[in-house]
C-alpha positions in Angstrom: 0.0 0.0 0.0 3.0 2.5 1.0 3.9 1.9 -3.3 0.5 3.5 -4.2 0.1 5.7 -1.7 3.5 7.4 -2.3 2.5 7.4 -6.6 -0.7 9.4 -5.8 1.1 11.6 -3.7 3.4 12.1 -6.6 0.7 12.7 -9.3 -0.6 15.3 -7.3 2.8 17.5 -6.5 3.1 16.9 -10.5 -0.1 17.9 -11.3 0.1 21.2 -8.6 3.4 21.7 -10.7 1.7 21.7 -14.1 -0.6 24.2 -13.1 1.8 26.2 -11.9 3.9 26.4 -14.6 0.7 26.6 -16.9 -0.7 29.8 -15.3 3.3 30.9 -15.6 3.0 30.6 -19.3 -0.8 32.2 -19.6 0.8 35.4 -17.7 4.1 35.9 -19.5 2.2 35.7 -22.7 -0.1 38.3 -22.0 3.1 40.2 -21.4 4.7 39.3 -24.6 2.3 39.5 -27.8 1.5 42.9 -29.4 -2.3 43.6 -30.0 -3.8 43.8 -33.5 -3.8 46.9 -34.3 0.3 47.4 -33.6 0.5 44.2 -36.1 -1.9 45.9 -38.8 -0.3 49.2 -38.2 3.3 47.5 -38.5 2.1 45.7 -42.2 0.8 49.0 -43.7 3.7 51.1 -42.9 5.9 48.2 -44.2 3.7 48.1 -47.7 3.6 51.5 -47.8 7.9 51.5 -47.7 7.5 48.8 -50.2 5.5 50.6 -52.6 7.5 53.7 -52.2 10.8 51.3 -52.9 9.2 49.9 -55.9 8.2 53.5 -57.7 11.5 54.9 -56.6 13.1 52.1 -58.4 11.0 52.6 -61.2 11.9 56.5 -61.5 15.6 56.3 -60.7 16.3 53.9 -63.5 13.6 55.3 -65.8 12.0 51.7 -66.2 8.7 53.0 -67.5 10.1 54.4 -70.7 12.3 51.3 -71.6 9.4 49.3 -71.1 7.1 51.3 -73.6 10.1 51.3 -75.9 10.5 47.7 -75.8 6.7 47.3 -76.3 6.5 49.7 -79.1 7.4 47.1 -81.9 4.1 45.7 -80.8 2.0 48.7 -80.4 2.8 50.1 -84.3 2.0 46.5 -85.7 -1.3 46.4 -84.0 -1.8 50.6 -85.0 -1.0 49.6 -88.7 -3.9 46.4 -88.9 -6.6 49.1 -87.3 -9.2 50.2 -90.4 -9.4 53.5 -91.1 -11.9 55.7 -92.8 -9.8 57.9 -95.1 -12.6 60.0 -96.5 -13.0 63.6 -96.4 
């Protein structure tokens, strides 16, 4: 009897330790998450500097105009198929 006695006494300091440690965790991790709004707040500002990136890019190294030039091939051959009334 002193074998089962002393292994429920054990289960029970285990389980008080669990608990413990499990209301531990649910009070540090109220401490350490951010709330919503800093998370959405983080994302747009971080799209925003993306977006400004990208068009900066795009300026800097003039990629607008060599991509209209190296569309333009394309452009006049589809301008010269187009019908056109030629009357006066």
């Amino acid at each position: 009897m002193s074998k089962k006695k002393q292994r429920i006494k054990d289960l029970i300091e285990y389980k008080e330790k669990l608990e413990s440690v499990k209301n531990g965790i649910d009070v540090t991790k109220g401490e350490k998450t951010m709330s919503g709004w800093v998370i959405a707040l983080i994302v747009i500002a971080a799209v925003i500097v993306g977006l400004f990136l990208l068009t900066f890019l795009v300026y800097m190294f003039n990629l607008d105009m060599k991509l209209m030039a190296a569309m333009e091939p394309i452009f006049l051959k589809h301008y010269d198929k187009v019908e056109r009334d030629e009357h006066l």
